[in-house]
C-alpha positions in Angstrom: 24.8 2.5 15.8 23.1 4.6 18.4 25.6 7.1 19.9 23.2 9.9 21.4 19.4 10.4 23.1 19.0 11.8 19.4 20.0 8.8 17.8 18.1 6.5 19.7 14.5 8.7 19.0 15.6 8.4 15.7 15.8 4.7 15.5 12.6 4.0 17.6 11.0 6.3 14.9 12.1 4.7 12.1 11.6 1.1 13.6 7.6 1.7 14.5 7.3 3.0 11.1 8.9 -0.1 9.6 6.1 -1.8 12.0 3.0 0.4 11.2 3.1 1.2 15.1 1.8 4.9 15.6 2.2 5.4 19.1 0.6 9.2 19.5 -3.1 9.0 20.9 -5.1 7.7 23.8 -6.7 4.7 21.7 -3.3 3.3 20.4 -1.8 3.5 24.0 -5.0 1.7 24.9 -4.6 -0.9 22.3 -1.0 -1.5 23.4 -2.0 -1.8 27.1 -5.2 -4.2 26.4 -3.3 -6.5 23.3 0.5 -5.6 23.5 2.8 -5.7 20.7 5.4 -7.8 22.0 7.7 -7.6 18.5 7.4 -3.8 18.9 7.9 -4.1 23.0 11.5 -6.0 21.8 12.4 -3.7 19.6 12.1 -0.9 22.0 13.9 -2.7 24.7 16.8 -3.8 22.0 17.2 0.3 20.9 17.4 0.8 24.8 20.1 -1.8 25.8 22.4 -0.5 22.0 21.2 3.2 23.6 22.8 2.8 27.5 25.5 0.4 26.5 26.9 2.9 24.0 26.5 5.8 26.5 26.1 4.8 29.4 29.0 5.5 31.5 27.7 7.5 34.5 26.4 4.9 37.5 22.7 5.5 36.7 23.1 4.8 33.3 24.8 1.6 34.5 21.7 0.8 36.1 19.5 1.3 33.4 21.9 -0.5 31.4 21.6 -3.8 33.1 17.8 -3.1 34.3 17.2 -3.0 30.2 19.5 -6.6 29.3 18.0 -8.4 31.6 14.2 -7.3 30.2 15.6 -7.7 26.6 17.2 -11.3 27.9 13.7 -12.5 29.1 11.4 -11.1 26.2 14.3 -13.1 23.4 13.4 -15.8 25.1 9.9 -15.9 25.4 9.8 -14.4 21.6 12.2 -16.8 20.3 14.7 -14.1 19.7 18.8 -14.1 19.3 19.5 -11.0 18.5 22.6 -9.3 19.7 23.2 -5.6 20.3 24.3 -2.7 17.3 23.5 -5.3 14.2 20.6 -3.9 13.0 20.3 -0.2 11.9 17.2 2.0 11.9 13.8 0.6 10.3 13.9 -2.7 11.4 10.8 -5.0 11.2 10.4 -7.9 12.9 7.6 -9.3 11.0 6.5 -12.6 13.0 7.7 -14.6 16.4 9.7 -17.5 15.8 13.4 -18.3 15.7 15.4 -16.0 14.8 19.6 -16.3 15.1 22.1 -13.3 14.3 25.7 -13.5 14.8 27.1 -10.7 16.8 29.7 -9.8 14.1 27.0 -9.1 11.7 26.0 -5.9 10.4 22.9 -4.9 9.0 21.9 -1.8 7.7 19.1 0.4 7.7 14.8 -0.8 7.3 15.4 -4.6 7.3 12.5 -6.8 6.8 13.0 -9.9 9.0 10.6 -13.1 8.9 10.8 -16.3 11.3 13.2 -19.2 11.2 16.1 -17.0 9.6 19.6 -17.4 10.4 22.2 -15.1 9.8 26.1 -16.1 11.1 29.1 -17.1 10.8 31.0 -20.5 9.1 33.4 -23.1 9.5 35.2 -21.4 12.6 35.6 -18.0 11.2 34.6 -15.0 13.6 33.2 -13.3 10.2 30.0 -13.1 9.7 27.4 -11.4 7.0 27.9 -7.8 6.5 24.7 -6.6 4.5 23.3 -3.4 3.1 20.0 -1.4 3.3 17.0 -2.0 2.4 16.9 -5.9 2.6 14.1 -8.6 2.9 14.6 -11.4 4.5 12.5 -14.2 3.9 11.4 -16.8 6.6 13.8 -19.5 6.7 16.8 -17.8 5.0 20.4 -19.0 5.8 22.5 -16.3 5.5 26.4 -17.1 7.0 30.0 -16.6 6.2 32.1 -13.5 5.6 30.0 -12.3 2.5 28.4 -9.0 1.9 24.9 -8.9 0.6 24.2 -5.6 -1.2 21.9 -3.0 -1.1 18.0 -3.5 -1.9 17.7 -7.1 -1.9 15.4 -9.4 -1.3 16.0 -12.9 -0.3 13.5 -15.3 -1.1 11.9 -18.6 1.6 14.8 -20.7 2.8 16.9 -19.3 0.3 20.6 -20.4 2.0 23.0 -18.0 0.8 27.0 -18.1 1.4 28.7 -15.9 -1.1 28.5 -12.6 -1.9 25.9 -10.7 -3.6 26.8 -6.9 -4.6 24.8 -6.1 -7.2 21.3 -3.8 -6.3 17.7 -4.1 -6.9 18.1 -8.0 -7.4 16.2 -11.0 -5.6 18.2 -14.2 -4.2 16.4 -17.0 -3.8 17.3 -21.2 -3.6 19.8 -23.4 -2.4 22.3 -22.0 -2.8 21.4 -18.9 -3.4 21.8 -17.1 -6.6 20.2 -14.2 -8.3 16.7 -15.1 -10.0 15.8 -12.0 -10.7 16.0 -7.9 -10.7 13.0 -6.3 -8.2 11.9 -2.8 -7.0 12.4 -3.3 -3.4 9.9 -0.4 -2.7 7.3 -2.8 -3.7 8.5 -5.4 -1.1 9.5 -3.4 1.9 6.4 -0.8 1.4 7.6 2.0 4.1 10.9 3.0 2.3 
Protein backbone atom coordinates (compact mmCIF):
# COMPACT_ATOMS: atom_id res chain seq x y z
CA UNK A 1 0.00 0.00 0.00
CA UNK A 2 1.37 3.38 -0.89
CA UNK A 3 2.07 5.33 2.37
CA UNK A 4 4.67 8.05 1.17
CA UNK A 5 5.75 10.30 -2.17
CA UNK A 6 8.55 7.42 -2.01
CA UNK A 7 6.25 4.77 -2.24
CA UNK A 8 4.16 5.95 -4.78
CA UNK A 9 7.51 6.67 -7.34
CA UNK A 10 8.21 3.35 -6.44
CA UNK A 11 5.08 1.77 -7.66
CA UNK A 12 4.76 3.92 -10.85
CA UNK A 13 8.27 2.51 -11.44
CA UNK A 14 7.67 -0.84 -11.06
CA UNK A 15 4.06 -0.63 -12.86
CA UNK A 16 5.64 0.99 -16.39
CA UNK A 17 8.17 -1.64 -16.19
CA UNK A 18 5.53 -4.33 -15.79
CA UNK A 19 4.11 -2.41 -19.10
CA UNK A 20 7.39 -1.88 -21.13
CA UNK A 21 6.52 1.98 -20.76
CA UNK A 22 9.97 3.99 -20.59
CA UNK A 23 8.81 7.35 -19.99
CA UNK A 24 12.47 9.25 -20.06
CA UNK A 25 13.06 11.02 -23.61
CA UNK A 26 11.52 13.52 -25.91
CA UNK A 27 10.31 10.80 -28.50
CA UNK A 28 8.42 8.52 -25.84
CA UNK A 29 6.70 11.71 -24.40
CA UNK A 30 5.91 12.42 -28.02
CA UNK A 31 4.54 8.98 -28.61
CA UNK A 32 2.38 9.31 -25.52
CA UNK A 33 1.02 12.75 -26.51
CA UNK A 34 0.35 11.67 -30.37
CA UNK A 35 -1.04 7.73 -29.50
CA UNK A 36 -1.67 7.70 -25.63
CA UNK A 37 -1.49 4.71 -23.59
CA UNK A 38 -4.66 4.84 -21.89
CA UNK A 39 -3.90 1.34 -19.65
CA UNK A 40 -0.68 3.15 -18.55
CA UNK A 41 -2.70 6.70 -18.18
CA UNK A 42 -5.12 4.35 -15.52
CA UNK A 43 -2.58 3.01 -13.88
CA UNK A 44 -1.05 6.29 -13.11
CA UNK A 45 -4.21 7.88 -12.08
CA UNK A 46 -5.05 4.56 -9.80
CA UNK A 47 -1.27 4.98 -7.90
CA UNK A 48 -2.43 8.69 -7.56
CA UNK A 49 -5.95 8.36 -5.96
CA UNK A 50 -4.13 5.00 -3.38
CA UNK A 51 -1.24 7.95 -3.17
CA UNK A 52 -3.56 11.16 -1.80
CA UNK A 53 -6.21 8.98 -0.15
CA UNK A 54 -3.60 7.37 2.05
CA UNK A 55 -1.90 10.75 2.73
CA UNK A 56 -3.72 13.11 2.05
CA UNK A 57 -4.95 14.87 4.99
CA UNK A 58 -3.92 18.58 4.52
CA UNK A 59 -6.94 20.61 2.39
CA UNK A 60 -4.80 20.58 -0.86
CA UNK A 61 -4.17 17.16 -0.76
CA UNK A 62 -8.06 16.92 -0.39
CA UNK A 63 -8.29 18.51 -3.53
CA UNK A 64 -6.10 16.57 -5.36
CA UNK A 65 -7.65 13.67 -3.82
CA UNK A 66 -11.05 14.12 -5.29
CA UNK A 67 -9.55 16.02 -8.62
CA UNK A 68 -7.75 12.38 -9.12
CA UNK A 69 -11.22 9.91 -8.33
CA UNK A 70 -13.14 11.59 -10.40
CA UNK A 71 -10.36 11.33 -13.51
CA UNK A 72 -9.78 7.59 -12.31
CA UNK A 73 -13.92 7.28 -12.21
CA UNK A 74 -14.20 8.45 -15.91
CA UNK A 75 -11.15 6.59 -17.48
CA UNK A 76 -12.76 2.96 -15.59
CA UNK A 77 -15.43 3.65 -17.39
CA UNK A 78 -14.44 4.41 -20.65
CA UNK A 79 -11.67 1.42 -20.19
CA UNK A 80 -14.07 -0.93 -18.90
CA UNK A 81 -12.33 -0.91 -15.54
CA UNK A 82 -13.57 -1.88 -11.78
CA UNK A 83 -10.84 -1.58 -9.94
CA UNK A 84 -10.92 -0.33 -6.43
CA UNK A 85 -8.16 1.47 -4.49
CA UNK A 86 -4.89 -0.41 -2.47
CA UNK A 87 -5.66 -4.11 -4.11
CA UNK A 88 -3.02 -4.35 -6.34
CA UNK A 89 0.69 -3.99 -5.26
CA UNK A 90 3.71 -2.72 -7.34
CA UNK A 91 4.24 -4.16 -11.00
CA UNK A 92 0.91 -4.39 -12.17
CA UNK A 93 0.09 -4.90 -15.80
CA UNK A 94 -2.94 -4.34 -17.25
CA UNK A 95 -2.39 -6.22 -20.44
CA UNK A 96 -5.69 -5.35 -22.65
CA UNK A 97 -9.10 -3.11 -22.31
CA UNK A 98 -12.08 -5.06 -21.46
CA UNK A 99 -13.95 -5.90 -18.34
CA UNK A 100 -12.30 -6.24 -15.65
CA UNK A 101 -14.07 -6.67 -11.82
CA UNK A 102 -12.07 -6.65 -8.45
CA UNK A 103 -13.66 -6.84 -5.12
CA UNK A 104 -12.55 -4.15 -2.82
CA UNK A 105 -11.61 -6.70 -0.07
CA UNK A 106 -9.11 -8.25 -2.26
CA UNK A 107 -5.50 -8.16 -2.06
CA UNK A 108 -3.08 -8.69 -4.57
CA UNK A 109 0.45 -8.64 -4.33
CA UNK A 110 3.24 -7.38 -6.18
CA UNK A 111 3.84 -7.60 -10.55
CA UNK A 112 0.38 -9.08 -11.46
CA UNK A 113 -0.40 -9.88 -14.94
CA UNK A 114 -3.99 -9.07 -15.67
CA UNK A 115 -5.94 -9.98 -19.02
CA UNK A 116 -9.69 -8.95 -20.00
CA UNK A 117 -12.92 -10.41 -18.83
CA UNK A 118 -11.41 -11.49 -15.35
CA UNK A 119 -13.26 -11.37 -12.32
CA UNK A 120 -11.89 -11.45 -8.95
CA UNK A 121 -14.61 -11.25 -5.76
CA UNK A 122 -16.37 -12.28 -3.37
CA UNK A 123 -19.24 -15.38 -2.82
CA UNK A 124 -22.47 -16.23 -1.51
CA UNK A 125 -22.82 -13.04 0.80
CA UNK A 126 -19.48 -13.16 2.43
CA UNK A 127 -17.50 -9.73 2.60
CA UNK A 128 -14.26 -12.12 1.87
CA UNK A 129 -12.78 -12.01 -1.01
CA UNK A 130 -9.40 -13.46 -2.77
CA UNK A 131 -6.28 -12.77 -1.04
CA UNK A 132 -3.40 -13.72 -3.54
CA UNK A 133 0.37 -13.67 -3.69
CA UNK A 134 3.05 -12.25 -5.98
CA UNK A 135 3.97 -12.82 -8.99
CA UNK A 136 0.53 -14.07 -10.54
CA UNK A 137 -0.90 -14.33 -14.16
CA UNK A 138 -4.09 -13.95 -14.64
CA UNK A 139 -5.52 -15.23 -17.72
CA UNK A 140 -8.48 -13.45 -19.71
CA UNK A 141 -11.64 -14.68 -18.38
CA UNK A 142 -10.57 -16.17 -15.01
CA UNK A 143 -13.13 -16.30 -12.15
CA UNK A 144 -11.41 -15.98 -9.16
CA UNK A 145 -13.93 -15.43 -5.86
CA UNK A 146 -14.46 -16.45 -2.28
CA UNK A 147 -12.25 -16.23 0.83
CA UNK A 148 -9.39 -18.36 -0.72
CA UNK A 149 -5.75 -17.51 -0.96
CA UNK A 150 -3.91 -18.12 -4.22
CA UNK A 151 -0.16 -18.53 -3.63
CA UNK A 152 2.83 -17.15 -4.83
CA UNK A 153 3.99 -17.50 -8.69
CA UNK A 154 0.97 -18.81 -10.26
CA UNK A 155 -0.41 -18.73 -13.24
CA UNK A 156 -3.99 -19.14 -13.94
CA UNK A 157 -4.94 -20.37 -17.22
CA UNK A 158 -8.27 -18.79 -19.84
CA UNK A 159 -11.50 -18.91 -17.96
CA UNK A 160 -10.05 -21.03 -15.54
CA UNK A 161 -12.92 -20.39 -12.46
CA UNK A 162 -11.16 -20.99 -9.38
CA UNK A 163 -12.88 -20.98 -5.62
CA UNK A 164 -10.59 -22.79 -3.33
CA UNK A 165 -7.33 -22.30 -2.26
CA UNK A 166 -4.21 -22.86 -3.92
CA UNK A 167 -0.89 -22.52 -1.71
CA UNK A 168 1.48 -24.34 -3.34
CA UNK A 169 4.33 -22.20 -5.73
CA UNK A 170 5.48 -22.27 -9.14
CA UNK A 171 2.19 -24.23 -10.20
CA UNK A 172 -0.39 -23.35 -13.07
CA UNK A 173 -4.37 -23.49 -12.41
CA UNK A 174 -6.37 -23.87 -15.12
CA UNK A 175 -10.34 -25.30 -15.85
CA UNK A 176 -13.50 -25.35 -14.32
CA UNK A 177 -12.97 -25.62 -11.45
CA UNK A 178 -9.74 -24.94 -11.20
CA UNK A 179 -7.16 -27.31 -10.20
CA UNK A 180 -3.52 -27.56 -10.58
CA UNK A 181 -2.37 -28.97 -14.12
CA UNK A 182 0.85 -28.34 -13.83
CA UNK A 183 4.27 -26.93 -12.13
CA UNK A 184 5.68 -23.58 -14.36
CA UNK A 185 8.61 -21.07 -14.10
CA UNK A 186 6.59 -18.00 -13.75
CA UNK A 187 9.68 -15.99 -15.01
CA UNK A 188 8.86 -17.38 -18.32
CA UNK A 189 5.23 -16.06 -18.17
CA UNK A 190 5.46 -12.76 -16.47
CA UNK A 191 8.95 -11.84 -18.39
CA UNK A 192 9.90 -8.51 -16.29
CA UNK A 193 10.33 -10.24 -12.87
Amino acid sequence: MIQSKHDLNKYLKEDAIALGIRENGLKSKLKQLIVPNHIWKFQKILRKVEYYKNCGSTGLKILLFLYYKIKFRNISIKLGFSIPENVFGPGLAIVHYGTIVVNNNARIGANCRIHACTNIGASGGSPKAPQIGDNVYIGPGAKIYGDINIGNNIAIGANATVFKSFEEPNIMIAGNPGKKIKEIDIKKIIKHI
